[in-house]
N, C-alpha and C positions, 0 to 999 in steps of 0.2 A: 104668713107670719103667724108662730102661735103664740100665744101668752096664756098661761095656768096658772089658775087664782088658787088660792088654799087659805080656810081659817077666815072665811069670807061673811061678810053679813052687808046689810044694805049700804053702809059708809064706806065699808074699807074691808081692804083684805091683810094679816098678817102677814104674806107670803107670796110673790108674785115671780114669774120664773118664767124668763124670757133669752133663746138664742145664747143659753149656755149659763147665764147670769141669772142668781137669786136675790131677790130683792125683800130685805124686811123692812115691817112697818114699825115706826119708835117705840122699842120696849121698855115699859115702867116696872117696878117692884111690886111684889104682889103685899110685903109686909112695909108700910112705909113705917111704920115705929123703929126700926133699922136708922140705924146711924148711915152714914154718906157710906163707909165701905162697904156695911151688911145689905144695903140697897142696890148696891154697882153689884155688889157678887148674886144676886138673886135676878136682877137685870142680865148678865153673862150665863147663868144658869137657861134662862129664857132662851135668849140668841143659841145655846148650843144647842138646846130642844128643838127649835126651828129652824136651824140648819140641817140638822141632823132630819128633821121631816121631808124637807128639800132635798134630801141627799147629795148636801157637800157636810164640810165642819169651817169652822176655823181658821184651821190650815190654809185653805182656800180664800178667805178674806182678802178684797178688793180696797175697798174702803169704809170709815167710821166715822158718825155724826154723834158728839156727842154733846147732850146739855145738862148744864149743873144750875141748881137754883144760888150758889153760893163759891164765889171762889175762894173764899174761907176756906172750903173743905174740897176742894179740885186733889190736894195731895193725897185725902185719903181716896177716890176715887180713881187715882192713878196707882197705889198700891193695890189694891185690887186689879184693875185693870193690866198691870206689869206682872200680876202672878195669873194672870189668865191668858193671855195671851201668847201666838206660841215662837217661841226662842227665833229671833233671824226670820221672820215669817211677819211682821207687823203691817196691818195696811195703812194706807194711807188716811188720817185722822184729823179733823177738827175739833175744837173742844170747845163752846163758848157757855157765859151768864146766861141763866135765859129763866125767864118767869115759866112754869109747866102747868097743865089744865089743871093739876089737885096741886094744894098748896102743902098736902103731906109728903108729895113725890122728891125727891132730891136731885135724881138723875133720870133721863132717856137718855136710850142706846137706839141707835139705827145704823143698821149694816149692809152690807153690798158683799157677793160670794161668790166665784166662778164653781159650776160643777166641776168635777172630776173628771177628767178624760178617759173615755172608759177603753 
């Protein structure tokens, strides 16, 4: 059995890619000063970098874990989210409240991605 870490440091890895399946670690916004959708769109910006490192995209999406500090603001997180994602191709997704480590962050994204059949 193998397992490939990527983007690793002594905690955690970004990136871990196992028997076909890429696994990301929860991505935050690099600008929290972003309102809820400018935060989700820089969080999906992320996840396609890291997919794209892993060699799937998107397209390939398994499943989605996703936390909002506010469901207040869950509908702008879903407009962004609805223009990112790709047409007839959505994985399977959870959405909850959830308090996040920095109290600036709005949103984490955590993804699941089959590679590509080559």
């Amino acid at each position: 059995m193998t397992v490939t870490y990527h983007d690793s440091n002594a905690r955690m890895s970004q990136i871990t890619v196992h028997n076909g399946t890429v696994y990301l670690a929860g991505q935050v916004p690099t600008d929290p000063t972003a309102d809820m959708r400018g935060q989700t769109e820089q969080v999906l910006a992320r996840v396609d970098a890291l997919l794209d490192k892993a060699g799937t995209s998107k397209e390939h999406l398994i499943t989605a874990q996703i936390w909002v500090t506010s469901m207040a603001e869950f509908d702008q997180m879903n407009a962004a989210w609805d223009s990112w994602v790709v047409p007839g191709r959505p994985p399977v997704r959870a959405a909850v409240e959830a308090k996040l480590a920095k109290p600036e962050w709005k949103v984490e994204i955590m993804v699941t991605a089959a590679l590509p059949e080559a």
